[in-house]
TORKOL-4160 file (C-alpha; in steps of 0.2 Angstrom, whole numbers, padded with zeros to 4 digits, m for minus):
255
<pt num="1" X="m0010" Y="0144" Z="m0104"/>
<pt num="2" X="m0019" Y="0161" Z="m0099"/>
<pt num="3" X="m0012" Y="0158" Z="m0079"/>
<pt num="4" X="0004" Y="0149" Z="m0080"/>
<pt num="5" X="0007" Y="0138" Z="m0065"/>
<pt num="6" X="0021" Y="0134" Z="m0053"/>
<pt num="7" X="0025" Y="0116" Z="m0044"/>
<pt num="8" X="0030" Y="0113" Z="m0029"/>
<pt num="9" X="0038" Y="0097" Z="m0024"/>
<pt num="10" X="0042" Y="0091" Z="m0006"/>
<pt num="11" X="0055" Y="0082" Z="m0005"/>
<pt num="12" X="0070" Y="0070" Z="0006"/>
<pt num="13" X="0078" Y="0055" Z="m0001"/>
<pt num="14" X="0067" Y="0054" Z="m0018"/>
<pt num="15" X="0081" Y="0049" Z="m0031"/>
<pt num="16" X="0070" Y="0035" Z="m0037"/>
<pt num="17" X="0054" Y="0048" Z="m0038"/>
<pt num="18" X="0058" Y="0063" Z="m0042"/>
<pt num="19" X="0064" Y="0064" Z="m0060"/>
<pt num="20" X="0046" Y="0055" Z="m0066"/>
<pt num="21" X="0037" Y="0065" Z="m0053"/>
<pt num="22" X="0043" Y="0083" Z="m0064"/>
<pt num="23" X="0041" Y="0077" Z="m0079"/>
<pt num="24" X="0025" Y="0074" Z="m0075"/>
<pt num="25" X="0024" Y="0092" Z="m0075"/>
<pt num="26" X="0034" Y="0096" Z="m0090"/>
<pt num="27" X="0023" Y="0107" Z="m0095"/>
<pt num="28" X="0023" Y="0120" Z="m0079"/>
<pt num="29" X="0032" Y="0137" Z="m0078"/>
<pt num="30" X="0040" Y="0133" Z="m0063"/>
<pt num="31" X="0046" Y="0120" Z="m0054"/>
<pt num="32" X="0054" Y="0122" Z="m0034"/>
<pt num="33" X="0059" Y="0107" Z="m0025"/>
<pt num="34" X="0061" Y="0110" Z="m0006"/>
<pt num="35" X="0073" Y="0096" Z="m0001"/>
<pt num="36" X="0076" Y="0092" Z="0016"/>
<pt num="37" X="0094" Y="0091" Z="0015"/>
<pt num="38" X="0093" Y="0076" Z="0005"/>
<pt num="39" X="0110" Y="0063" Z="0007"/>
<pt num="40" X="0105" Y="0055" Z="m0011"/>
<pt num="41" X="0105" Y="0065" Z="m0029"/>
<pt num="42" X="0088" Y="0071" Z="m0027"/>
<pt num="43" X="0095" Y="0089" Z="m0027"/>
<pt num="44" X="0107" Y="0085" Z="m0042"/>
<pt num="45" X="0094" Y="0076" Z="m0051"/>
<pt num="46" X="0082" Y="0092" Z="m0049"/>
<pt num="47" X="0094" Y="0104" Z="m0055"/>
<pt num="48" X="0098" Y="0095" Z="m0070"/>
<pt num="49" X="0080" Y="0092" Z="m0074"/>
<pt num="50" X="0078" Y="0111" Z="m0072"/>
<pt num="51" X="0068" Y="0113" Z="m0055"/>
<pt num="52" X="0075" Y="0127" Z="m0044"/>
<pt num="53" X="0080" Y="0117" Z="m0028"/>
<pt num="54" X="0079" Y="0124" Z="m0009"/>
<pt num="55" X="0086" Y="0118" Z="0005"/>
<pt num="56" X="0078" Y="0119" Z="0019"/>
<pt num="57" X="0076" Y="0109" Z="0037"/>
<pt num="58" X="0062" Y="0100" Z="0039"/>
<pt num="59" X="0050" Y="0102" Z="0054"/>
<pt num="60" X="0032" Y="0094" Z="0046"/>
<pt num="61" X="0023" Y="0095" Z="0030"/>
<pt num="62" X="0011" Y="0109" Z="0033"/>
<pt num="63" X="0025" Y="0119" Z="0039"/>
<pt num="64" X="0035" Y="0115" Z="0022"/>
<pt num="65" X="0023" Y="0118" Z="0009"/>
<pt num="66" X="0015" Y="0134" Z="0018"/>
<pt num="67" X="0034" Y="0140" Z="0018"/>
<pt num="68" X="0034" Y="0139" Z="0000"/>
<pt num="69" X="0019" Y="0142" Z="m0007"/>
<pt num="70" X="0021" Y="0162" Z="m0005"/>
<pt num="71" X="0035" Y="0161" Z="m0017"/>
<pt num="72" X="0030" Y="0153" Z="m0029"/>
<pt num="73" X="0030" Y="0166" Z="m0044"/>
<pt num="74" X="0012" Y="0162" Z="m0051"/>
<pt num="75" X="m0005" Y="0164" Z="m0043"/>
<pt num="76" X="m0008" Y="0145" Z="m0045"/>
<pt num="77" X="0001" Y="0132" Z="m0040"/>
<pt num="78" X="0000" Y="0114" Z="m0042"/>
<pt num="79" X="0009" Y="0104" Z="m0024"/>
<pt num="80" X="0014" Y="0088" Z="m0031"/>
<pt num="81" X="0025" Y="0072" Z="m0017"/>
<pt num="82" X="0035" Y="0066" Z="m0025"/>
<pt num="83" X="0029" Y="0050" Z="m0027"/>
<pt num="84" X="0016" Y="0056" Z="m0037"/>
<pt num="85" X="0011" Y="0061" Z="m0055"/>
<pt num="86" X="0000" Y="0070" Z="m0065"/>
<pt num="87" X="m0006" Y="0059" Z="m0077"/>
<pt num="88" X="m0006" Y="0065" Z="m0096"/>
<pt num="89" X="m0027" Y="0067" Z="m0095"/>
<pt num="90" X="m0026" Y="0077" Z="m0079"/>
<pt num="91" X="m0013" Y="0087" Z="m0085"/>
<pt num="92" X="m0025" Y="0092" Z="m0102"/>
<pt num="93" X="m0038" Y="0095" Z="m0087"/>
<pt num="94" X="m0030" Y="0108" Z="m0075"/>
<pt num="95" X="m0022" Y="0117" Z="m0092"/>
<pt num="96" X="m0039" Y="0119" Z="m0099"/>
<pt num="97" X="m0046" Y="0127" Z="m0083"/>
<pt num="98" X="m0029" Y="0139" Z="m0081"/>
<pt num="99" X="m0037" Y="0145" Z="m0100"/>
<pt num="100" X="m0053" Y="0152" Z="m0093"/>
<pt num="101" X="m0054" Y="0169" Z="m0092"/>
<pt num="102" X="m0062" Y="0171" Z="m0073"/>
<pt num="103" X="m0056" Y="0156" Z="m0063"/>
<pt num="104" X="m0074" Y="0154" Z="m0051"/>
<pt num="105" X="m0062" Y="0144" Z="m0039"/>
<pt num="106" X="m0048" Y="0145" Z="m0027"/>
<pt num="107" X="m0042" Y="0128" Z="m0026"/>
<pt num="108" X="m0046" Y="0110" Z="m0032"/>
<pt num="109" X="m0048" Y="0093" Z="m0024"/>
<pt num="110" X="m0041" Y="0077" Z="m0036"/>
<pt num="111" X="m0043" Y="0060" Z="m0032"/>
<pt num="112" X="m0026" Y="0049" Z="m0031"/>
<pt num="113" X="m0028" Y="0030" Z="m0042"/>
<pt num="114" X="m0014" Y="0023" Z="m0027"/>
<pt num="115" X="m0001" Y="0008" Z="m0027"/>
<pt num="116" X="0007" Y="m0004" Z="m0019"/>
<pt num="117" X="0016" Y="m0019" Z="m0020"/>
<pt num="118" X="0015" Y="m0020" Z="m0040"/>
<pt num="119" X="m0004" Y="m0016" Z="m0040"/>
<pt num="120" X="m0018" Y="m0004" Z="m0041"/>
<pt num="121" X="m0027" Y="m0004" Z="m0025"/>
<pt num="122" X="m0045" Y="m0001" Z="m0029"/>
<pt num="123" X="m0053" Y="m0002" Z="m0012"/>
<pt num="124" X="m0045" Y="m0006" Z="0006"/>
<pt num="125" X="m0050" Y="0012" Z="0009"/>
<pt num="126" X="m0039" Y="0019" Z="m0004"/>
<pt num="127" X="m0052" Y="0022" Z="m0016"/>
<pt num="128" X="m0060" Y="0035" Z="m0010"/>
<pt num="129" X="m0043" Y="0046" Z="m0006"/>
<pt num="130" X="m0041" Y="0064" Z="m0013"/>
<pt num="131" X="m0031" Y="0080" Z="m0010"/>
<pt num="132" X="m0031" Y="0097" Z="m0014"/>
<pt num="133" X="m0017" Y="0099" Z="m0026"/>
<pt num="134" X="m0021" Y="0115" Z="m0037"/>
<pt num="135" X="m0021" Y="0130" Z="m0028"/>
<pt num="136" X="m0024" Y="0149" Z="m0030"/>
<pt num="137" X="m0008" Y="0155" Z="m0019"/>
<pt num="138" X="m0013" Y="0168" Z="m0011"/>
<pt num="139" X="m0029" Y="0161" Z="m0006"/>
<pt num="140" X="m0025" Y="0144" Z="0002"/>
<pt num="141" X="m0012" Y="0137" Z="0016"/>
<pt num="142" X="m0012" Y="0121" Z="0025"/>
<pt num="143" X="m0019" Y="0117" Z="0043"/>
<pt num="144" X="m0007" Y="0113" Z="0055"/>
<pt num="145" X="m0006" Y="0096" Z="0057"/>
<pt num="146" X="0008" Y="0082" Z="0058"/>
<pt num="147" X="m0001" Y="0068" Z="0050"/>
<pt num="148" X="m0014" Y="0070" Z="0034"/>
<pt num="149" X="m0012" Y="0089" Z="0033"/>
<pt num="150" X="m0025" Y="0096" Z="0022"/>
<pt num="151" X="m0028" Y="0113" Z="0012"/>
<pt num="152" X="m0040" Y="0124" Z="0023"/>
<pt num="153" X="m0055" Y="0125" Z="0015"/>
<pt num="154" X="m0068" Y="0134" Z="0022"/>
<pt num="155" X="m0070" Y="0151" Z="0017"/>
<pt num="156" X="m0064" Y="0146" Z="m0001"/>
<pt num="157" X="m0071" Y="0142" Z="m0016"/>
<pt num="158" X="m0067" Y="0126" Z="m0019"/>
<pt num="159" X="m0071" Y="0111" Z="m0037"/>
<pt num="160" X="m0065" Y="0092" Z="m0040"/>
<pt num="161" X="m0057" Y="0088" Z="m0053"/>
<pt num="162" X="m0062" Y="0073" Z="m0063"/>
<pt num="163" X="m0045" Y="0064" Z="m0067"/>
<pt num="164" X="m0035" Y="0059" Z="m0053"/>
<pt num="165" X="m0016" Y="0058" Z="m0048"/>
<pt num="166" X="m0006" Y="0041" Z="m0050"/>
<pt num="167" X="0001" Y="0039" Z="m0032"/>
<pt num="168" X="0016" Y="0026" Z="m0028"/>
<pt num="169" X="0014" Y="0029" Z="m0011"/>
<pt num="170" X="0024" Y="0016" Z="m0004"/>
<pt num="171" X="0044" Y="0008" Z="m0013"/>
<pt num="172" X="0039" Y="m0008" Z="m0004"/>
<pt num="173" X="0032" Y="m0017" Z="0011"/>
<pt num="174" X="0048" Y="m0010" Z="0022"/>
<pt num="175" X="0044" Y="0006" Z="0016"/>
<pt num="176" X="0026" Y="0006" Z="0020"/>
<pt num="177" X="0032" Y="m0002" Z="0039"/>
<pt num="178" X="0044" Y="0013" Z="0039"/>
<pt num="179" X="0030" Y="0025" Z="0036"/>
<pt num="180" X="0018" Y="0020" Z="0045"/>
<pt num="181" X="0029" Y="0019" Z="0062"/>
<pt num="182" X="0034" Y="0036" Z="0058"/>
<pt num="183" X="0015" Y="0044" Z="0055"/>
<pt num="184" X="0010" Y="0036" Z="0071"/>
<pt num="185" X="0023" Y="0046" Z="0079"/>
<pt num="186" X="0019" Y="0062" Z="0072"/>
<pt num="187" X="0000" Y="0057" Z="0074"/>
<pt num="188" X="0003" Y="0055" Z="0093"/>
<pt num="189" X="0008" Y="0073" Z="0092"/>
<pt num="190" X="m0008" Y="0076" Z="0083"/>
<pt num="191" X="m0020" Y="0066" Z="0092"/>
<pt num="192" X="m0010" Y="0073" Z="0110"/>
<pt num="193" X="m0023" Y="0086" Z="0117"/>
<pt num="194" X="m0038" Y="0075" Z="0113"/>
<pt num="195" X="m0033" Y="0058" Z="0121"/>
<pt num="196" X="m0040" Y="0055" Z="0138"/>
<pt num="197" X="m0030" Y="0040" Z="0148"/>
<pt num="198" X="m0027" Y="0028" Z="0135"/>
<pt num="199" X="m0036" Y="0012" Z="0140"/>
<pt num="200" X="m0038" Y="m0005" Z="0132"/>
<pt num="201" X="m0050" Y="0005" Z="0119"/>
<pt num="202" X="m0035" Y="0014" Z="0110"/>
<pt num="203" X="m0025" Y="m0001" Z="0112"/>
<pt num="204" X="m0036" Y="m0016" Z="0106"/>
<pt num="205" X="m0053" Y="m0008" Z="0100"/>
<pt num="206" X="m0047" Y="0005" Z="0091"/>
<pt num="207" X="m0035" Y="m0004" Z="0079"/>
<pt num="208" X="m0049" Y="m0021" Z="0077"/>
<pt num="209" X="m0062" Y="m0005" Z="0071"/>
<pt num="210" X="m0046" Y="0001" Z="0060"/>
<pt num="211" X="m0045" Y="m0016" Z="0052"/>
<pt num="212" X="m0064" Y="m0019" Z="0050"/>
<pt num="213" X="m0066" Y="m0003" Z="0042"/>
<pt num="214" X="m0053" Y="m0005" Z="0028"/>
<pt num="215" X="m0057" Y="m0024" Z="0024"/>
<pt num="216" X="m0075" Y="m0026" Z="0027"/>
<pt num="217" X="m0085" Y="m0009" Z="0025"/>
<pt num="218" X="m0072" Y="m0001" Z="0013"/>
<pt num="219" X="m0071" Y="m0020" Z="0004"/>
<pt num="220" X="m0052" Y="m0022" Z="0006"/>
<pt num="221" X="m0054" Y="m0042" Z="0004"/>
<pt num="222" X="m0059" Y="m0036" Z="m0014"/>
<pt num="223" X="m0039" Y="m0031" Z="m0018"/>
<pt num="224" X="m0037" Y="m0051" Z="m0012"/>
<pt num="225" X="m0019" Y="m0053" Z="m0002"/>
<pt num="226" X="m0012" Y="m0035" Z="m0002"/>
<pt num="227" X="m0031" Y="m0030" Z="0002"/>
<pt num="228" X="m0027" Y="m0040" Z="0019"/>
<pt num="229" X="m0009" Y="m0033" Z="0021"/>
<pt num="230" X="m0016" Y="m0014" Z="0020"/>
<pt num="231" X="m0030" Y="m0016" Z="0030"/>
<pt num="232" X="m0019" Y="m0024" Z="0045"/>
<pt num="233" X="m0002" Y="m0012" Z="0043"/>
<pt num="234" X="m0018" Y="0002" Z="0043"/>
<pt num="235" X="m0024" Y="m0004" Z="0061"/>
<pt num="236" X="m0005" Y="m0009" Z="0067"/>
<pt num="237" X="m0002" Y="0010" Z="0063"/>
<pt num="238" X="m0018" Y="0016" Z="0076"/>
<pt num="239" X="m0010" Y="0003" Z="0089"/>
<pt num="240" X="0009" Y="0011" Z="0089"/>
<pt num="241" X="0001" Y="0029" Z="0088"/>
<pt num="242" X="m0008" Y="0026" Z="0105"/>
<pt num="243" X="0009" Y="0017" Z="0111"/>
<pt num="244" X="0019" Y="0030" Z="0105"/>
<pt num="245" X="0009" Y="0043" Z="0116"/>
<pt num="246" X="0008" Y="0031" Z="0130"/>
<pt num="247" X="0026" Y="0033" Z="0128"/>
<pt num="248" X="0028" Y="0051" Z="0128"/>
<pt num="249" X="0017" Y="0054" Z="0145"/>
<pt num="250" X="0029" Y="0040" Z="0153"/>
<pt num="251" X="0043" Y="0050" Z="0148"/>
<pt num="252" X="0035" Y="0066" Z="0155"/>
<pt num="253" X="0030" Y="0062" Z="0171"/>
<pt num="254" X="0050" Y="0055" Z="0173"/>
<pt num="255" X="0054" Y="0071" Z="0169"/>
């Protein structure tokens, strides 16, 4: 490749993840994992694959990646979870455009073919997910955001890739539970600022216009059972972010 390319790969507890998720990426020049003082073998599995592992404390994703992505030794960089892989036709893809000469972008949104439960979830919402993954280093950073952070993309030059990622988002139903209590939290935090009282509306409304919009507009009853599962862990996860923030006031005003 004319522009070799670093990876950079989140990560806490990924043992079962993170061996398929480099060698998905084989073919890079570099590999970082930024472990979150993992308590499995995801550092030793790592290092035996090769990847240079850092430790460091973790305080939310944006903050993570946009520590590493300045170190990374080549101008582009591919930010892979670890639950995800570069599929061998993507991986042909973004080496033929670090071949070109002039590069006319600075970063690249690629959509993500997800899973769950043993199968491909083509709609629920899911199927029209996508990320900016390849990046020009010095050009992008994330926003600062708790829940769904995202590359900053105005005042760059930004393309779509046409293969996608293959994402394992979820290990199993207590895993995806586990998740989604955990991004409601963080999205508490996020949504914080913006939140007037919290009423009925962020309660009941919200979640049943979560619900509807995953199985009905976005055809989740199309994936069948698991279809239905999605759409109603999606608006159980609106309903615990408003509790959760109900919560946190609560515990303000006690001081």
């Amino acid at each position: 490749m004319k522009y070799p390319v670093s990876v950079i790969i989140p990560a806490h507890n990924e043992s079962q993840h993170i061996a398929a998720a480099l060698g998905s990426v084989s073919w890079a020049a570099e590999h970082i994992v930024v472990d979150s003082f993992s308590t499995d073998d995801t550092k030793a599995i790592a290092e035996k694959l090769g990847a240079k592992v850092w430790q460091r404390t973790y305080t939310g994703p944006a903050d993570q990646k946009n520590w590493a992505i300045p170190q990374a030794a080549y101008p582009w960089v591919i930010l892979l979870d670890a639950d995800e892989r570069v599929t061998p036709e993507l991986a042909e893809e973004i080496q033929h455009w670090l071949t070109q000469t002039d590069i006319p972008y600075d970063a690249f949104w690629i959509g993500r073919q997800n899973y769950f439960m043993g199968k491909k979830i083509n709609y629920s919402g899911w199927q029209n997910d996508a990320v900016v993954r390849l990046i020009r280093r010095d050009a992008c950073r994330y926003d600062d955001k708790q829940v769904h952070e995202e590359i900053k993309t105005q005042g760059i030059r930004v393309s779509r890739l046409r293969h996608r990622l293959d994402h394992f988002t979820y290990k199993n139903l207590d895993h995806f539970l586990e998740k989604m209590q955990r991004y409601a939290r963080w999205s508490a935090l996020d949504h914080a600022q913006k939140t007037g009282n919290i009423t009925f509306y962020h309660l009941l409304l919200k979640p049943m216009f979560r619900f509807v919009k995953h199985f009905v507009l976005q055809r989740g009853f199309l994936d069948g059972l698991t279809g239905l599962i999605v759409s109603a862990i999606m608006a159980w996860g609106v309903f615990l972010r408003y509790v959760y923030l109900l919560e946190q006031r609560q515990n303000a005003k006690r001081g």
